[in-house]
C-alpha positions in Angstrom: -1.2 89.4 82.4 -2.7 86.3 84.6 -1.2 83.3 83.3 -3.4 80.4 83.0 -2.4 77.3 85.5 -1.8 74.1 83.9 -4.3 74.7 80.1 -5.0 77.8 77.7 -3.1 79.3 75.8 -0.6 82.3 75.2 -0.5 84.7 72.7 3.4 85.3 71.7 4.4 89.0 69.6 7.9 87.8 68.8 10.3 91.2 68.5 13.5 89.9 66.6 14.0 87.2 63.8 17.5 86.4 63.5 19.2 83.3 64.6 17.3 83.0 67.9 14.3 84.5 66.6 14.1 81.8 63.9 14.9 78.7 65.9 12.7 80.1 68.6 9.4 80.2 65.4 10.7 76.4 64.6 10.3 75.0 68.0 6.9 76.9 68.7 6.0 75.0 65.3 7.0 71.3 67.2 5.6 72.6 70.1 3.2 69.2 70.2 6.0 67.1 71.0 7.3 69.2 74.4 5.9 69.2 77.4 4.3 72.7 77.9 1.4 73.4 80.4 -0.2 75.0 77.7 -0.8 76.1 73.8 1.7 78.7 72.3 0.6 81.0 69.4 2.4 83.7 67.4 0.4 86.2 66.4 2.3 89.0 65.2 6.5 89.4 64.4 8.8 92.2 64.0 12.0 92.6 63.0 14.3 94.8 60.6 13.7 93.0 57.4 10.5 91.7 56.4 12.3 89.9 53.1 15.3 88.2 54.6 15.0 84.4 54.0 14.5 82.9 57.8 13.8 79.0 56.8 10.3 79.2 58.5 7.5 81.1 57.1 6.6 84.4 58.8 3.7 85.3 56.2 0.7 83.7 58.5 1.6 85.8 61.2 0.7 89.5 61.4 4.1 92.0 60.1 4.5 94.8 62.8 7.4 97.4 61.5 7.6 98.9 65.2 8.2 96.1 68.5 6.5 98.7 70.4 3.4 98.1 68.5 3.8 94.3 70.1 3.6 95.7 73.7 0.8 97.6 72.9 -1.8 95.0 70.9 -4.5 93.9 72.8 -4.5 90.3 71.4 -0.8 90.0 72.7 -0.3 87.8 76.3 3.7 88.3 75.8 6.5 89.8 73.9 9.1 87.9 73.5 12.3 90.2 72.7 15.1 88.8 71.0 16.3 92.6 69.5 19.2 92.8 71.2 21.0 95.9 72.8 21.0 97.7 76.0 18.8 100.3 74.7 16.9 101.4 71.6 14.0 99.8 70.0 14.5 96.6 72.9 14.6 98.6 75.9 11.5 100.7 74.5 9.9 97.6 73.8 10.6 95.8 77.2 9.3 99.3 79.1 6.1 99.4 76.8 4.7 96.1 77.1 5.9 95.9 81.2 3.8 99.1 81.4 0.8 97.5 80.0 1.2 94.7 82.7 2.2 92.1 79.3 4.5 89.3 80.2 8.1 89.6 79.3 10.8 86.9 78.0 14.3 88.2 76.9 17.6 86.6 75.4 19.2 90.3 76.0 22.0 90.1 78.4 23.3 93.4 78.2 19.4 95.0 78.8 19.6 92.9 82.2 22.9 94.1 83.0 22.6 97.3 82.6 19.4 98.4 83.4 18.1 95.6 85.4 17.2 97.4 88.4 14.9 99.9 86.8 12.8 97.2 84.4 13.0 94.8 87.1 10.7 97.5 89.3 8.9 98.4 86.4 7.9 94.6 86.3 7.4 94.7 89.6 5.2 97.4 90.4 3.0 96.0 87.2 2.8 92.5 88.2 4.4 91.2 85.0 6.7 88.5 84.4 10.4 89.5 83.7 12.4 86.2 82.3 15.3 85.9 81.1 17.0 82.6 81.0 18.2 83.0 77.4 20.1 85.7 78.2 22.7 83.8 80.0 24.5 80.5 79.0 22.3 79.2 76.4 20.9 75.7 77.5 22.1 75.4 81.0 19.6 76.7 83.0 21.5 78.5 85.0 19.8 81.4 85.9 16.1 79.5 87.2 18.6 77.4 89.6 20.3 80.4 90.7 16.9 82.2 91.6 15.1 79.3 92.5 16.3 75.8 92.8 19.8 76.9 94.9 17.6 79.9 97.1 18.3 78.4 99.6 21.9 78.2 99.3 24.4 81.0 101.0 26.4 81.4 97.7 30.1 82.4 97.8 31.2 82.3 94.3 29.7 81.9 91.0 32.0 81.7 88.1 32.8 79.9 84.3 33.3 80.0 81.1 30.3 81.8 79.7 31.6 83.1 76.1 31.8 80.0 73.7 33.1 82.0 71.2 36.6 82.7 73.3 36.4 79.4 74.3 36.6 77.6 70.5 39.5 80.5 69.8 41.8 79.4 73.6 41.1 75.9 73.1 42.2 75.9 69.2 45.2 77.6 69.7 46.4 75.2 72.2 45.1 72.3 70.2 47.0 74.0 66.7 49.2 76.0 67.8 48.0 78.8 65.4 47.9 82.7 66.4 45.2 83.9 67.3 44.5 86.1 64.4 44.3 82.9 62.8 42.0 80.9 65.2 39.5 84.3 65.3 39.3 83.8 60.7 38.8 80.0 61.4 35.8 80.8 64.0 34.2 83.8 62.4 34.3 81.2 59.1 32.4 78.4 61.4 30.2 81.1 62.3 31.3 80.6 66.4 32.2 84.8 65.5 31.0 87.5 64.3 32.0 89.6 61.9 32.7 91.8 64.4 34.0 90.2 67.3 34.7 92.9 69.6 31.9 92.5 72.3 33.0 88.8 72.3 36.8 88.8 72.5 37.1 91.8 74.9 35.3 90.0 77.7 32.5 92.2 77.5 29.8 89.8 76.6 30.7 87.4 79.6 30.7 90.9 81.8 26.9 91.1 81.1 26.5 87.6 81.5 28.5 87.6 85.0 26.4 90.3 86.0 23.4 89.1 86.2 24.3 86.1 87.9 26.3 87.9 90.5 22.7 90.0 90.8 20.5 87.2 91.7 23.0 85.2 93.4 23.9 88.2 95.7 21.3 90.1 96.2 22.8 92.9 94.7 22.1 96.1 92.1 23.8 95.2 88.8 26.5 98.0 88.1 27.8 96.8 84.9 30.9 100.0 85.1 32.0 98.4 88.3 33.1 95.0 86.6 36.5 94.5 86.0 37.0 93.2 82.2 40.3 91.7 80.3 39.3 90.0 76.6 41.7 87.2 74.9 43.0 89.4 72.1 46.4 89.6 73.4 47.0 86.1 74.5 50.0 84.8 72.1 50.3 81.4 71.0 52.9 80.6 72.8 51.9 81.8 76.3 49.1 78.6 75.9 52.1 76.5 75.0 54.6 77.1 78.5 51.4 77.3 80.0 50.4 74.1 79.1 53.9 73.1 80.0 53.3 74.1 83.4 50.3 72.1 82.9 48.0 75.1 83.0 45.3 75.6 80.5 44.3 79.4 79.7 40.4 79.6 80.0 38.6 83.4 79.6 36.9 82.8 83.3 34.0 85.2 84.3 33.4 85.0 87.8 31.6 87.1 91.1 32.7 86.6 94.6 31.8 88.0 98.2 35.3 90.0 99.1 36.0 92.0 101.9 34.6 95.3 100.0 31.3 93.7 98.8 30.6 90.9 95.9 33.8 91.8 93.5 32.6 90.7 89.6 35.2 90.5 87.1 36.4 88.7 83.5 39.6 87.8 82.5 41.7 85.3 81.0 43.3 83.4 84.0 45.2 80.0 83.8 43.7 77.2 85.4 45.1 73.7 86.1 44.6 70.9 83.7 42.4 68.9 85.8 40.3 72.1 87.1 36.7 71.7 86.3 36.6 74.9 83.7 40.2 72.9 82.2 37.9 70.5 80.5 35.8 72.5 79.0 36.6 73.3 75.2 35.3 74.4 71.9 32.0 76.3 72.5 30.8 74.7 75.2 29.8 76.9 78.6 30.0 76.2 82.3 29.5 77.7 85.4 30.2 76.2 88.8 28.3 77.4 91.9 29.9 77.3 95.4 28.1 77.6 98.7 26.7 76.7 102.0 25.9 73.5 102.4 26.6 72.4 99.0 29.7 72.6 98.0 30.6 73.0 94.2 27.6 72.0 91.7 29.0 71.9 88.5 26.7 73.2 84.9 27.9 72.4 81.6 26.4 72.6 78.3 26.1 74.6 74.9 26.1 78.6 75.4 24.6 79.9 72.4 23.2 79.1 69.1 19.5 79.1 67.5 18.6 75.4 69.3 20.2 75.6 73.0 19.2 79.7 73.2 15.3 78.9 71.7 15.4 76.3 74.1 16.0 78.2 76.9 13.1 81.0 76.1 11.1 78.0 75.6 11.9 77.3 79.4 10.7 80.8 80.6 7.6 80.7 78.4 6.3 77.7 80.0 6.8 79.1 83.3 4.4 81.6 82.8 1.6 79.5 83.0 3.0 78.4 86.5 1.3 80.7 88.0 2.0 84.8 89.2 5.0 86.8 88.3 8.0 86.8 90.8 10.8 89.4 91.7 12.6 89.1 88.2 16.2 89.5 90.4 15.2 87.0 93.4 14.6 89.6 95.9 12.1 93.2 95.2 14.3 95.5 93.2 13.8 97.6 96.4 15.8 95.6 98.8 18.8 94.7 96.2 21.6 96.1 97.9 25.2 97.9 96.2 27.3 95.2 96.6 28.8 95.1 93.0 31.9 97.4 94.5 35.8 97.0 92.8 38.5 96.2 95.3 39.4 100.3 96.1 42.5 100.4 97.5 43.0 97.1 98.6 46.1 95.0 96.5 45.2 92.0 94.3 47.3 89.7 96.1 47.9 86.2 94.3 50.0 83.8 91.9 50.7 85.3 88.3 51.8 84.2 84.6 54.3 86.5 82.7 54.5 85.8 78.9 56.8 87.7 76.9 59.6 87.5 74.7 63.1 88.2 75.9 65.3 90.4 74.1 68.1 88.2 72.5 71.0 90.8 73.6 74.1 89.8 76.4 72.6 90.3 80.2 68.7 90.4 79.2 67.8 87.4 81.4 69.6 89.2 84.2 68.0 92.1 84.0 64.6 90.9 83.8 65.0 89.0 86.7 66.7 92.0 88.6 63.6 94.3 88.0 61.2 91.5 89.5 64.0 91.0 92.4 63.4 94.5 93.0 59.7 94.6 92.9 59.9 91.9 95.9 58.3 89.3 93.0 60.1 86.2 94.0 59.6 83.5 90.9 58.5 79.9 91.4 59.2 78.5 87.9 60.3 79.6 84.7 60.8 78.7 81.2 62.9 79.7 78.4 63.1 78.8 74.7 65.6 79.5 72.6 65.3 82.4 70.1 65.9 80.7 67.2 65.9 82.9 64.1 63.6 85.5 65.9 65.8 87.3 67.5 63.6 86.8 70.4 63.6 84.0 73.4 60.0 82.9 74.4 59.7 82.9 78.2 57.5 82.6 80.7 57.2 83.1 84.7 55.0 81.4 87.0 55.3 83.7 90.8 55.0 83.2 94.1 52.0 85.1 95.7 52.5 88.6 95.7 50.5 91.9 94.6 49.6 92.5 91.3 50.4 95.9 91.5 54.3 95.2 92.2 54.6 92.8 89.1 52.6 95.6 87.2 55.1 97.8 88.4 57.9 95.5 87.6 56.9 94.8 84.1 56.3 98.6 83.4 60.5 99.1 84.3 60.5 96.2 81.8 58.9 97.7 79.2 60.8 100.9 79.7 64.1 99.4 80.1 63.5 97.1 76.3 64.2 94.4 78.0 61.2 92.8 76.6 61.0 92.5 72.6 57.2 92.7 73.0 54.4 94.3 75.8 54.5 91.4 78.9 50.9 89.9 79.2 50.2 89.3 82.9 47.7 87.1 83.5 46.1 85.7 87.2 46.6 81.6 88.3 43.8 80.2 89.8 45.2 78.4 92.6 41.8 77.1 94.1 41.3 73.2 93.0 
């Protein structure tokens, strides 16, 4: 496809009407009051329920039962996939109109992270537009200032809060005090959750998201089975308590850094001072900070999902194709991306860490646990304890000096064997850095 510079018009085949899908169909309609280059029109739609009650109407544009019908019309300029999933009927439908040299926008963050090399080549070698701002952090526009607007910038870390969903559950427990359990029910009710959860609340949807930053901001292939994921399902009310105690706010942070094996990429929850950036970010909101050569820190904040800020963002990569000729879809030529997405093998994650748990209320416990950490070379910097009360179990928690996180994982499985512990320890990283 040749996008037209500055007039004409675009022919949209929209793959996917649910929440995105919809919101996307409802800005096309105010289109008159942006401030595109050009004229958008649907022509065709296609999702998995022609019936389902969208609050815009789909009957003036054309029903296709099959996306891959989109990428084939010949009155089709792009395909705008909002299906979903790494594979299946999306990543058909992404290959099929790439092949036919049709312009691509996507909100799919797990097609981008794991298989980004190969479509990105595929859009490559047919001169076709790959975007997908939508895919990551709603509204900010994070990805176009990574690829573009910071190119210029030697990037050392990208990192944030990119899963609003275990943002609204971390930052309710600490402002309730509720379980987590109950937080999740109170979200999925608000509709910040789905029904089912998992991809959110295991870190898995931040991976992807992650991912494809640390991709273009590295230069690197996208390996999703080399990030390193922890979710928020085990996080007890009361570790957010002593850790706000400590003054130390537990935030899920997804993050990508040059180490000394390569760029490492992980997600985890990790507690981060109260006047930290990423500390002051609650509810669903998103962020991601940027750090590098000769900037410093740039700092990008703003609502990280939803119909508005996510139709928004696809709104931003469909005016850009009438900016002019498709670009590298990663930053660099899917050729020249090198395999720096590499986990720390055998070097020790060396650093401050949080230990939660509940201590046994039995004569000699406190000893104990202190003697196995002693042992372990795990020399403690603070500490709290609560009293039991009428659990039968004393709230505590450990704040350590730096040290491997191997030896405190090794200390807390001697825990754990010994019962010194009335429940499994939760270990958890400190972000040290300001």
């Amino acid at each position: 496809m040749t996008a037209p510079k500055g007039s004409g018009t675009l022919r949209l085949g929209v793959a996917g009407l649910g929440t995105v899908g919809g919101g996307l169909l409802k800005l096309i309609e105010r289109q008159d009051e942006l401030r595109l280059p050009g004229k958008l029109e649907v022509v065709a739609v296609s999702a998995r329920n022609k019936s389902r009650n969208r609050g815009v109407d789909i009957s003036k544009f054309r029903w296709v039962d099959d996306p891959v019908e989109l990428a084939l019309a010949d009155d089709i300029d792009v395909v705008v996939e909002l299906v979903g999933g790494s594979d299946g009927p999306a990543k058909r439908t992404v290959e099929a109109a790439l092949r036919s040299g049709k312009a691509v926008v996507s909100a799919n963050k797990a097609l981008i992270a794991e298989h980004g090399i190969e479509i990105a080549a595929l859009a490559e070698k047919h001169n076709a537009h790959l975007l997908f701002e939508a895919a990551v952090a709603g509204a900010i526009p994070i990805v176009r200032a990574v690829k573009n607007s910071l190119s210029g910038v030697i990037v050392s870390r990208v990192s944030g809060i990119l899963n609003g969903t275990c943002n609204y559950i971390l930052s309710e427990m600490l402002r309730t005090g509720a379980a987590y359990e109950t937080v999740l029910a109170e979200a999925q009710r608000l509709g910040y959750a789905e029904s089912d959860p998992f991809l959110d609340v295991s870190g898995g949807d931040a991976a992807h998201k992650v991912l494809i930053l640390a991709s273009i901001a590295f230069g690197a292939q996208p390996n999703f089975a080399q990030v390193q994921v922890e979710g928020i399902d085990k996080i007890e009310a009361m570790d957010i308590a002593l850790s706000n105690k400590f003054d130390y706010r537990i935030k899920l942070v997804a993050e990508a850094f040059r180490s000394s094996n390569g760029v490492k990429c992980r997600v985890a929850p990790v507690l981060v001072r109260h006047d930290h950036p990423l500390a002051q970010i609650n509810g669903p909101l998103n962020a991601v900070l940027v750090e590098g050569e000769p900037v410093g820190r740039l700092t990008f904040t703003g609502p990280g999902a939803g119909a508005g800020p996510t139709a928004a963002a696809v709104m931003g990569d469909l005016a850009r194709l009438f900016e002019g000729p498709a670009t590298p879809p990663l930053g660099k030529p899917a050729a020249e991306l090198l395999p720096l997405i590499t986990s720390e093998n055998g070097v020790a994650d060396q650093g401050s860490f949080f230990i939660g748990a509940k201590l046994a209320d039995k004569p000699g416990m406190f000893a104990d646990l202190t003697e196995q950490l002693g042992d372990a070379g795990i020399s403690i910097d603070k500490l709290i304890q609560e009293s039991a009360g009428d659990s039968g179990a004393a709230p505590i928690a450990i704040l350590t000096h730096p040290c491997p996180r191997a030896s405190v994982e090794a200390a807390l499985a001697k825990i754990a064997e010994l019962k010194i512990t009335a429940d499994t320890p939760r270990l958890l990283r400190i972000e040290t850095r300001a």
